[in-house]
N, C-alpha and C positions, 0 to 999 in steps of 0.2 A: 738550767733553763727550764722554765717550766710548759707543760701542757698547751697553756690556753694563752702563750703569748705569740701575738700575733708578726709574722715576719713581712719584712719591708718589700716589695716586687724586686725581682732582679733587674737591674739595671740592662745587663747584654742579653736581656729575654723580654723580646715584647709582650704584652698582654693578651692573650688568647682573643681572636676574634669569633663572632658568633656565623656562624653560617645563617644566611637566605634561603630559607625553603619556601615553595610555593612555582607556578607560573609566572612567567612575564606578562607583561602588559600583552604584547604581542600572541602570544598561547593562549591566555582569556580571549582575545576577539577572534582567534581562528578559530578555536571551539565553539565559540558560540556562532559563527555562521554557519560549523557545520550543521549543528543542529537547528537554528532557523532553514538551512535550506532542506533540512529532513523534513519538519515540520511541513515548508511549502510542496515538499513532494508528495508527503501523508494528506494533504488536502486536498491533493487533486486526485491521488489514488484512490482515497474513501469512496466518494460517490460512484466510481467505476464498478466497485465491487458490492455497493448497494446494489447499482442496475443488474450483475451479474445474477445476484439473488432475485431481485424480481423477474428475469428472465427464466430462469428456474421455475419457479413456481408457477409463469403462465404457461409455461413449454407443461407441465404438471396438469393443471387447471386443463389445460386444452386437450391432449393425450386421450380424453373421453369420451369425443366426437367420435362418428363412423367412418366417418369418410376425409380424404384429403384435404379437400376445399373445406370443409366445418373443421378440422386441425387448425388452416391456418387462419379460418375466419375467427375463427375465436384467440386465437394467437393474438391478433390483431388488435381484437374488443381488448382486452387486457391489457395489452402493450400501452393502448391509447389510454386505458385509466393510469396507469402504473409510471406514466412516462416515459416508456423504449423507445429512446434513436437509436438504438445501434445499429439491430434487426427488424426486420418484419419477417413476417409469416410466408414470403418466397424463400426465405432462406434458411429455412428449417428442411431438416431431412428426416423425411415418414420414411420407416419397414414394417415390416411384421414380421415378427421374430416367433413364430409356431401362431399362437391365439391371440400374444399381444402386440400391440400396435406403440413402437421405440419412436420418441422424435429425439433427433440429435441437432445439437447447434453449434457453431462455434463463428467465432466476431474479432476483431480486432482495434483499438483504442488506442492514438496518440493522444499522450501529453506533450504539450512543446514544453521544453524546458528551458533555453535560453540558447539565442545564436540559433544556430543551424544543429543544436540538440535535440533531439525528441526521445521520450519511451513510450515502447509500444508493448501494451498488455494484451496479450492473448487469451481469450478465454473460451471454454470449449466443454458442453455436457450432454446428457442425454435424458430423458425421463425413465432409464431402468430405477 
């Protein structure tokens, strides 16, 4: 018999079948809604933590005033360039902490998500 000749399939042995690797139909569209509705959460979370940052920076910006009311008057002038709904300038908290003068804030933000879902971002800082 030689090498290179070729034998016939066995009759009481079926052909190897190939295995299916991959997803279902089914596992591709639940994946990808997960990640659409990531996506829809990441775009409503984004601009929240925009304003966060520009809340920062006027609670920063204002901090240089002497006095109370110039804290939050100017809280305010910034707010109103920069776009802040959350806060205004009553709701900021002045100390003086030895010589310097701390404003703290902190605000809260629904997103509705669907149904009688919501998330609520909490955000909260100071001008140390």
């Amino acid at each position: 018999m030689s090498l290179f000749t070729a034998r016939p399939p066995r009759a009481d042995r079926p052909a190897p079948r190939s295995r299916q690797r991959g997803m279902s139909f089914f596992g591709v569209v639940f994946v990808g809604a997960v990640i659409v509705f990531g996506f829809v959460i990441g775009a409503q979370v984004v601009p929240t933590v925009i304003e966060f940052q520009n809340v920062k920076s006027a609670v920063n910006r204002a901090k240089v005033e002497t006095t109370v009311e110039g804290i939050r008057k100017r809280f305010d002038d910034s707010a109103n360039i920069d776009n802040i709904s959350s806060i205004s300038g009553k709701d900021l908290k002045i100390s003086k902490r030895g010589d310097k003068t701390v404003v703290e804030f902190a605000y809260e933000r629904e997103i509705h998500l669907v149904g009688p879902a919501f998330l609520e971002l909490r955000y909260a800082g100071s001008s140390d």
